[in-house]
C-alpha positions in Angstrom: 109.7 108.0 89.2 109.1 108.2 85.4 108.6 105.1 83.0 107.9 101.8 84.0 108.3 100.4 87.5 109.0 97.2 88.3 108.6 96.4 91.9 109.9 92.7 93.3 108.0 91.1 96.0 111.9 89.6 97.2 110.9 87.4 99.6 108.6 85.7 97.6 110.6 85.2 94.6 113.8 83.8 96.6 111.3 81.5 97.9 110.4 80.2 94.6 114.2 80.7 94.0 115.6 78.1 96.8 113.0 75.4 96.4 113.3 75.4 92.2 117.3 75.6 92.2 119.0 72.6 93.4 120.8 73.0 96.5 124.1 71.4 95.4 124.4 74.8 93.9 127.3 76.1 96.9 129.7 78.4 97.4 133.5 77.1 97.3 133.1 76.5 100.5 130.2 74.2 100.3 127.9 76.9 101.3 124.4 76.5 99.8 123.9 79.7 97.8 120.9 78.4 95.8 118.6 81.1 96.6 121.0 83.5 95.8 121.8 82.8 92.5 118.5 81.8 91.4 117.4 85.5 92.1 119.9 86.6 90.3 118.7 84.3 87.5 115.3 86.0 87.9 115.7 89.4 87.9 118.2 88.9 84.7 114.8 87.3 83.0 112.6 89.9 84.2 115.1 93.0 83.1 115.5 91.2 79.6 111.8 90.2 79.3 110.3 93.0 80.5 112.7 96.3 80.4 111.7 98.3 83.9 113.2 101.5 83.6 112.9 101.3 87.5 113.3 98.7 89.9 113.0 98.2 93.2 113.2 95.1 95.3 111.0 95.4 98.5 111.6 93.6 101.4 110.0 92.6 104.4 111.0 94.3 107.7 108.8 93.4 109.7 107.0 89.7 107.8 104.4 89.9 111.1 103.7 93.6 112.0 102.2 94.0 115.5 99.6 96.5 114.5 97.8 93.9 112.2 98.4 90.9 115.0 96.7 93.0 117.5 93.5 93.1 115.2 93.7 89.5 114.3 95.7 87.4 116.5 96.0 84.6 114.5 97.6 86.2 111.3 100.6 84.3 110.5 100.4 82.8 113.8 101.4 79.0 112.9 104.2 80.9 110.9 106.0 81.9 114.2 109.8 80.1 114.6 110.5 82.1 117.3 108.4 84.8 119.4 110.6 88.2 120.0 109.7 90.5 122.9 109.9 94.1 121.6 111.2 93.1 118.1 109.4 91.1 114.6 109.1 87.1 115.6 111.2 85.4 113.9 109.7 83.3 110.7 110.3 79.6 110.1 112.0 79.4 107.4 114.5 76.7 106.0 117.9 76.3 107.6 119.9 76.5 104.8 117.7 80.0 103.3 118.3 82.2 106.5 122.0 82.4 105.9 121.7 82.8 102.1 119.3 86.4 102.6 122.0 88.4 104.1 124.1 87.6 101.1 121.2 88.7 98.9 120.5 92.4 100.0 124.3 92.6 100.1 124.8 91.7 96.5 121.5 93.9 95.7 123.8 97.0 97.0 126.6 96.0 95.1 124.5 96.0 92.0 122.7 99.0 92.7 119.5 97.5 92.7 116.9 99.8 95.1 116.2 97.8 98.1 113.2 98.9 100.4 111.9 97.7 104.0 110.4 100.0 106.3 110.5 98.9 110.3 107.0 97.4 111.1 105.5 97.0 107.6 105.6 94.2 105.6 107.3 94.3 101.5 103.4 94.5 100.5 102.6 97.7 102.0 106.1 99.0 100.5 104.8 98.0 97.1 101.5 99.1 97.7 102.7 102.7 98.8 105.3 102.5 95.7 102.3 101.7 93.3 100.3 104.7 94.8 103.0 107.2 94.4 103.4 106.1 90.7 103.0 108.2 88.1 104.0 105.9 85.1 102.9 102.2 84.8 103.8 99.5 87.3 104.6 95.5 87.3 104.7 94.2 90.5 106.1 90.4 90.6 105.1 88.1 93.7 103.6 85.2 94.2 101.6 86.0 96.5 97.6 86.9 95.1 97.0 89.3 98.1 98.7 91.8 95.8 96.0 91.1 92.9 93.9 93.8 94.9 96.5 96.8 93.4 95.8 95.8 89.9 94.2 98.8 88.0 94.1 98.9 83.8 93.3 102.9 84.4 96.7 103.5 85.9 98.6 100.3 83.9 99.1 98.3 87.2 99.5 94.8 86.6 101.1 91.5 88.8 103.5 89.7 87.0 102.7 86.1 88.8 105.2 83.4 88.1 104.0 79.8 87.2 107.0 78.2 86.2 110.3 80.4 86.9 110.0 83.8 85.8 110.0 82.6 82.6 106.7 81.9 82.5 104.2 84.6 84.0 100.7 85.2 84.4 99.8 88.7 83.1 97.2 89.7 86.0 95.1 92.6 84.7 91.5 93.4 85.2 90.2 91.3 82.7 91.9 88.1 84.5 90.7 89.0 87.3 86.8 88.8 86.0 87.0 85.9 84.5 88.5 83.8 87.3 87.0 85.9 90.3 84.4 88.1 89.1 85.9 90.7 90.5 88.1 93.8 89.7 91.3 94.8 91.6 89.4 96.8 94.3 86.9 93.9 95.1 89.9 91.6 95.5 90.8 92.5 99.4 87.3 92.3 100.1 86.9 88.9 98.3 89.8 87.6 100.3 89.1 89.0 103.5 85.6 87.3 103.0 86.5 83.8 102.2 89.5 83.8 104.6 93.2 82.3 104.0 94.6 79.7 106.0 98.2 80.6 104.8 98.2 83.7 106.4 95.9 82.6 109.1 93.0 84.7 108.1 89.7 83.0 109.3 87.1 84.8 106.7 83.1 84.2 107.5 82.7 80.5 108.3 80.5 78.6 105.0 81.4 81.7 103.0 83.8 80.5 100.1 85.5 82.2 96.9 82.4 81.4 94.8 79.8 83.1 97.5 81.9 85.7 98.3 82.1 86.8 94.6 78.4 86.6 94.2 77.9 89.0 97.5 80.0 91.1 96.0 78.7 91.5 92.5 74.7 91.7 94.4 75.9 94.0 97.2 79.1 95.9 95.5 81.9 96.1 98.0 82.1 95.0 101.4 80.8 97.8 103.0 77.3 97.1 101.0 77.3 93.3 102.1 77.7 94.7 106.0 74.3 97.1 105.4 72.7 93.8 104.0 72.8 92.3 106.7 70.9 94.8 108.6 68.3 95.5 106.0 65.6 92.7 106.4 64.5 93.4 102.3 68.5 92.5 101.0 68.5 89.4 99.4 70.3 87.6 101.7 69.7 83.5 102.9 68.9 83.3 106.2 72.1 81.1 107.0 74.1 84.0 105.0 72.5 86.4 107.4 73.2 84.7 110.2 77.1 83.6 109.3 77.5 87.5 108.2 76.2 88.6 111.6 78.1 86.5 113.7 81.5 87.2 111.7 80.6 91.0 112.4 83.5 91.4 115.2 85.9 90.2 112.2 84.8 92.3 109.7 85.3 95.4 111.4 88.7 94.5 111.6 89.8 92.5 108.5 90.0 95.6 105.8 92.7 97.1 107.3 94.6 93.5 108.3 94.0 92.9 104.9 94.1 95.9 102.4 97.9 96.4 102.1 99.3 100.1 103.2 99.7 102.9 101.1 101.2 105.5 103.3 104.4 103.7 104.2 107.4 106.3 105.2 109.8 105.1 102.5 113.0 106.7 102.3 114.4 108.5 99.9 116.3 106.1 97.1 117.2 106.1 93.8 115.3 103.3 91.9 116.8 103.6 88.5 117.7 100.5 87.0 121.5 100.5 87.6 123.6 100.2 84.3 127.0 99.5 86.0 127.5 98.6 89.6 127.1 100.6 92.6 130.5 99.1 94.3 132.3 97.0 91.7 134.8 95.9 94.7 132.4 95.0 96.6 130.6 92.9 94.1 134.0 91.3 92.5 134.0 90.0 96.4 130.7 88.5 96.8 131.4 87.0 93.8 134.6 85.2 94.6 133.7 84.5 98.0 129.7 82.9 97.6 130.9 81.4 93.5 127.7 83.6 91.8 129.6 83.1 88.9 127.1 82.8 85.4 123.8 84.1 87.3 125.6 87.5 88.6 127.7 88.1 85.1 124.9 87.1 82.7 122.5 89.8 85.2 125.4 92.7 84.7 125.9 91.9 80.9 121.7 92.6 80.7 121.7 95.7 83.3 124.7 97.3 80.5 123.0 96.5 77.8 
């Protein structure tokens, strides 16, 4: 991969993309296809705005993996639709989304667009291995801050987060990240994993929040420092900290690696140049007539020629 990479967090942004587009936006046969074209309408602003010379839309096979429920049961636990023996749970999402992301990777294809899952790894760990292999900058977009912990100004690895659309982003480098965290990219994970996240049902250390956590981590240096305070009576410690630290130890030993996202994902072998003309014009002419992506899709190929 040479020049820069942008990497898309999908499901997050046709998240953002169904609940900000109205859903009287259908298909000619009343079919909501909201989601669909306001990813389109994305990506079209993030190619014009920001120029990737690749991109590559990662997706999540598996939005639960089993190896990190195993450590902590209750990740993503109040997220569960519908438990599936052998195979990923099924995720509650909105009725009228589910039937809209099939339609999505297929139109990705069309395009050309580089779309990546892996079985049993979620898109995070597919953009975290992407971002490791790297050898040029990378701008990852999600909306998800678990993926603050891969920003790096060494290697040019910054989040694109969107605040309104993709129109408007928030530039996360390291800089950002001090000022509103106090820490760098690398203390990120260990911030998080500290003050917990109900979202993904992540407990953290009970009575330690964002604004404790950071101050550990700035008087002990990473998580691994704040673990061998905790047995070292001379650390400067509170004895509630001590105590709350101790008794969270069972957690700790497991929450880097629930955590940290992979970095040594088996991807497969795919071209992630920015496509210039489709990959199956038939194809594409089809989804268009049949799901009406009329403006979103033409004003997206009209910016991938130029």
């Amino acid at each position: 991969m040479t020049g820069r990479l942008m990497l898309l967090d999908t499901a997050s942004l046709y998240f953002r993309a169904y609940f900000g587009v109205p859903d009287s936006v259908r298909a000619p046969d009343g079919t909501p296809v909201n989601a669909v074209r306001g990813l389109l309408d994305f990506i079209d602003r993030l190619v014009k705005d920001h120029r990737p010379d690749q991109l590559v839309a990662c997706m999540d096979a598996d939005w639960r993996p089993q190896w990190r429920v195993d450590l902590i049961p209750s990740y993503k636990a109040h997220r569960v639709a519908e438990e599936h023996e052998g195979a990923p749970d099924a995720e509650e999402v909105p009725d009228t989304l589910s039937p809209q992301v099939p339609v999505i990777e297929e139109v990705l294809d069309a395009l050309g667009i580089a779309r990546v899952g892996v079985a049993g790894y979620e898109a995070d760990d597919v953009i975290g291995t992407f971002t490791a292999r790297a050898d040029g900058p990378v701008d990852i977009v999600t909306g998800d801050r678990d993926l603050y912990q891969l920003v790096d100004d060494a290697r040019d690895i910054r989040v694109l987060y969107p605040l309104k659309g993709v129109g408007t982003l928030q530039l996360t480098d390291e800089a950002w990240l001090r000022e509103k965290y106090g820490v760098d990219g690398r203390g990120y994970a260990d911030l998080a994993l500290l003050r917990g996240d109900p979202s993904d049902g992540l407990p953290g250390v009970p009575g330690v929040g964002e604004k404790t956590a950071a101050k550990l981590l700035a008087e002990f240096g990473d998580l691994a420092g704040i673990v061998a305070a905790v047995d070292d009576p001379k650390a400067k410690l509170t004895p509630a900290q001590r105590k709350r630290l101790t008794e969270a130890a069972p957690y700790l030993a497991v929450a880097p690696k629930v955590v940290r996202v992979a970095d040594d994902v088996p991807l497969p072998d795919v071209d992630t140049a920015l496509p210039h003309t489709p990959r199956d014009a038939a194809a594409l002419d089809a989804l268009a007539a049949r799901w009406g992506l009329g403006g979103s899709l033409q004003r997206l190929l009209t910016t991938l020629e130029a």
